[in-house]
PAVEXZA-331552 format. One line per field, with one value per residue: x, y, z of N, C-alpha, C in turn; residue in three letters. Coordinates in steps of 0.05 Angstrom, whole numbers. Atoms other than C-alpha are relative to their C-alpha. Layout:
<recs>
n_east	[X, ...]
n_north	[Y, ...]
n_up	[Z, ...]
ca_east	[X, ...]
ca_north	[Y, ...]
ca_up	[Z, ...]
c_east	[X, ...]
c_north	[Y, ...]
c_up	[Z, ...]
r	[ALA, ...]
</recs>
This chain:
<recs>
n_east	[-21, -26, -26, -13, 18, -10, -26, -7, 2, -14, -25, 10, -11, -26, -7, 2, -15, -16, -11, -2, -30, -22, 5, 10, -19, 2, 13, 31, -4, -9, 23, -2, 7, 18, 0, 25, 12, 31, 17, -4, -33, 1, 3, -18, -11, 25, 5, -20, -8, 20, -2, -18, 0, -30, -2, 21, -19, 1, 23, 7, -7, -12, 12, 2, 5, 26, 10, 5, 14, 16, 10, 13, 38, 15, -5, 11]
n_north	[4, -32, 9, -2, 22, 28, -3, -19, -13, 4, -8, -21, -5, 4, -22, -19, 0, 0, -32, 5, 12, -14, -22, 9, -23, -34, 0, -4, -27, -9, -5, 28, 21, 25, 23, 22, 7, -9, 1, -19, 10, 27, -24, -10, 14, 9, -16, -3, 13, 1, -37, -1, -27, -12, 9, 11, 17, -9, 6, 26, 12, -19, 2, 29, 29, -11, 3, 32, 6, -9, 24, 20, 0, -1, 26, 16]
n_up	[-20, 10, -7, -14, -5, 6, -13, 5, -28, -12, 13, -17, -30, -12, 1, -25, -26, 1, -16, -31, 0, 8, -14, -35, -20, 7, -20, 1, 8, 15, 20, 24, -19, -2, -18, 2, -30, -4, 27, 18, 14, 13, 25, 12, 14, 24, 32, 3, 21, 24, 21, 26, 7, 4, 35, 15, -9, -30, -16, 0, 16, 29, 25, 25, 3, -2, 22, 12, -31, 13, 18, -10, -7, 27, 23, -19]
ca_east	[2143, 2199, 2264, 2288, 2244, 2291, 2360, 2382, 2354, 2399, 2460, 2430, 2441, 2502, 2523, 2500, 2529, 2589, 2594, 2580, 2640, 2684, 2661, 2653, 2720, 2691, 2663, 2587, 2584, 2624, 2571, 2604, 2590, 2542, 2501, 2428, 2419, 2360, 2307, 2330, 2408, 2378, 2347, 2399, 2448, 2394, 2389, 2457, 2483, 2428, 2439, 2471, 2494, 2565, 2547, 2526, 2574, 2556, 2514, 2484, 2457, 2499, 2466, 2482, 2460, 2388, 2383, 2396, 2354, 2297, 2298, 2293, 2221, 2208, 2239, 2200]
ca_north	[-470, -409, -430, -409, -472, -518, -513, -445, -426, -474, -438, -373, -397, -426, -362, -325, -374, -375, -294, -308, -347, -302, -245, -282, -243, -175, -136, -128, -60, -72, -56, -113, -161, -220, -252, -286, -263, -219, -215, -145, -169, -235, -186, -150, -210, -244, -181, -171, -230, -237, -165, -172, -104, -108, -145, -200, -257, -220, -238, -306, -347, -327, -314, -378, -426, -379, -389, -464, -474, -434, -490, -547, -517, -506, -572, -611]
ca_up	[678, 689, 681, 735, 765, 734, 756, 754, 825, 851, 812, 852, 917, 906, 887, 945, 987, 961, 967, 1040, 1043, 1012, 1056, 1129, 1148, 1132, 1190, 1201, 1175, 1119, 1059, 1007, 1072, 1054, 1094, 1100, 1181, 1175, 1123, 1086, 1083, 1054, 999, 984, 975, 929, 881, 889, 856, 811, 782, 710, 713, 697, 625, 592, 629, 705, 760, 775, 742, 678, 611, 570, 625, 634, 561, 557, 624, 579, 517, 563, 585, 511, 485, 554]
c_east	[22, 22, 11, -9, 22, 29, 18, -7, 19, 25, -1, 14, 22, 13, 6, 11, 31, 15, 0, 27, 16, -1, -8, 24, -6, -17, -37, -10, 5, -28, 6, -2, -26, -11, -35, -17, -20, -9, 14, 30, 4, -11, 8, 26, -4, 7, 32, 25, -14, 11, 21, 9, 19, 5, -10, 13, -7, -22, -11, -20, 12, -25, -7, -10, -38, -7, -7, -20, -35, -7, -8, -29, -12, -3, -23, -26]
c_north	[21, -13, -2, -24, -25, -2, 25, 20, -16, 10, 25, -4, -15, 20, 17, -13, -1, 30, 4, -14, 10, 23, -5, 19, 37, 10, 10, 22, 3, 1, -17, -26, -16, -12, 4, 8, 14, 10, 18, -11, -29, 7, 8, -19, -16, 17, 2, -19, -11, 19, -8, 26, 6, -19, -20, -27, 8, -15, -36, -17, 10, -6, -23, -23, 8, -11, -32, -10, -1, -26, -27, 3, 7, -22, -24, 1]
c_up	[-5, 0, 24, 24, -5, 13, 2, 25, 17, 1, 25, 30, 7, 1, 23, 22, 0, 3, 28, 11, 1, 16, 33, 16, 2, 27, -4, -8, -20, -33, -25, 19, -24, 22, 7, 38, 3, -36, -26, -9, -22, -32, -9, -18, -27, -22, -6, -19, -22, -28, -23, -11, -7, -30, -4, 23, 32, 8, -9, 4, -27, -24, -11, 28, 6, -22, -9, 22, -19, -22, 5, 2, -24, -14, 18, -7]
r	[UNK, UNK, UNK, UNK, UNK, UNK, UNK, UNK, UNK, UNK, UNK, UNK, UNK, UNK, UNK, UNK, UNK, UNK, UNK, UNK, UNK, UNK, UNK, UNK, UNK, UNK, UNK, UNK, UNK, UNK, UNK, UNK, UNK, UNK, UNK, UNK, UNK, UNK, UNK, UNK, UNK, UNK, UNK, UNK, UNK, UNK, UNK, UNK, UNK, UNK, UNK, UNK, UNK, UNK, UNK, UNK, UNK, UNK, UNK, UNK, UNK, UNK, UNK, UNK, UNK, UNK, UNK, UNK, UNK, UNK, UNK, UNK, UNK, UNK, UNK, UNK]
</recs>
């Protein structure tokens, strides 16, 4: 079982929907826009807050709850 199976895909799309949120006033064009309305922009949001590219603490789901997510499917 992958972690990300256990609760850690829900963290995901809270994430993404909560960057949708924060970016509903931006215009359709704008390229830090969010938003879920066709397949590729629903791709990009996905990797986008996924991406741990700005350290160990970035992107979402964070590090420490991947890790503790991980020992449940070891300790289960």
């Amino acid at each position: 079982m992958m972690p990300l199976d256990c609760s850690v895909n829900e963290d995901l799309d809270c994430g993404v929907h909560w960057h949708i949120t924060l970016t509903t006033l931006l215009e359709t064009n704008d390229s830090q826009k969010f938003s879920l309305a066709v397949p590729k922009e629903t791709a990009c949001s996905y990797i986008c807050v996924f991406d741990p590219a700005f350290g160990p603490d970035a992107g979402v789901p964070c590090l420490q709850h991947i890790l503790q997510d991980s020992k449940k499917v070891v300790s289960n």
